[in-house]
N, C-alpha and C positions, 0 to 999 in steps of 0.2 A: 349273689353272683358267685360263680369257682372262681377258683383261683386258676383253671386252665386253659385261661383267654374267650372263651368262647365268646362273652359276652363283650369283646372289644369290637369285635366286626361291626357291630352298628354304628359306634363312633365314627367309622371314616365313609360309610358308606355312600352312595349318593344314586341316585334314578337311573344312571347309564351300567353302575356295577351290579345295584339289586336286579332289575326286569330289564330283558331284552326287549320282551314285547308286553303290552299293558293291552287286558283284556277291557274290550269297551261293549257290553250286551245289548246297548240300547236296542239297535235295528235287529242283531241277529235275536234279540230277547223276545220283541213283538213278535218276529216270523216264530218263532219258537209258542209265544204263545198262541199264534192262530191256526198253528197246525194241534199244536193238544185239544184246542175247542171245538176242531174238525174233526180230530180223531176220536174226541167225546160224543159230539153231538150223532157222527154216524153210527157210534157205538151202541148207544141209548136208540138210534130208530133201527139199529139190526135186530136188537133186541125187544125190541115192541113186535116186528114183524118178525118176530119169531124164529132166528138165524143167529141162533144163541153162542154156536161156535165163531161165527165171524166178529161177533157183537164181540165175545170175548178178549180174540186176538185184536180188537181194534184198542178196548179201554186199556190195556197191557202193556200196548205202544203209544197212549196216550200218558198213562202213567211212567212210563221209562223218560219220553221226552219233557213230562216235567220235572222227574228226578234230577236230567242231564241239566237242564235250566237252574234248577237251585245246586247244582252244586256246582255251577261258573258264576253266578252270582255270588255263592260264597267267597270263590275266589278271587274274582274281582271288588270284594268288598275289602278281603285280607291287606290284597295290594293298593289299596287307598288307603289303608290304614299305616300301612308300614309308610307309604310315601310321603302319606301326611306329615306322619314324625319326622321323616326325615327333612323334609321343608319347615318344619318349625324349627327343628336343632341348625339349621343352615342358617334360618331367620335369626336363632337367639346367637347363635357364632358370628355373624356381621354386624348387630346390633352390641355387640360386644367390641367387636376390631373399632367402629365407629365411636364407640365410647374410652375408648383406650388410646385411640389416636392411631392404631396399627391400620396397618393396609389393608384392603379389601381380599379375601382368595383369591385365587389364582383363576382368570376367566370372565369375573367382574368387573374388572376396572373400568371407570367409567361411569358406574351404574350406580352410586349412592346416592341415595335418596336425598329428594330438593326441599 
């Protein structure tokens, strides 16, 4: 780590400072995938029946929409990842305050564990 803070910003962070909005692919991921299987499959029968330029632009657009797909799955994998961390440093910070006898953060009162 520098020494010019950079790497303090994760200590305080938390899910409403990191992501505004948390990318969730499931549903949009299916439709994503059944449109490339459609823009595959009629890609492959332009090209059987001999319509080789359509056939072309079809797999091109089959291929881009699943480029778009793996690279919001990356993303949404990043931000599970970072969230995760930060839900474990939160978990190990109260399993801390609980052990020390300090107070819960600010927000959870109420909520330690039975």
């Amino acid at each position: 780590m520098t020494g010019d803070g950079r790497g303090m910003r994760r200590r305080h962070a938390s899910y409403e400072s990191r992501y505004k909005h948390k990318l969730n692919m499931l549903e949009p991921g299916l439709v994503m995938v059944k449109i490339v299987g459609a823009f595959f499959l009629a890609g492959v029968l332009f090209w059987a029946a001999g319509w080789r330029r359509l056939s072309v632009i079809l797999l091109l657009l089959a291929g881009a929409v699943l480029a778009a797909l793996l690279i919001l799955l990356a993303v949404e994998a990043h931000q599970d990842k970072v969230l995760n961390e930060i839900a474990m440093e939160e978990k190990r910070n109260q399993n801390r305050n609980m052990r020390t006898g300090g107070s819960p953060p600010l927000g959870e009162a109420g909520h330690r564990g039975s």
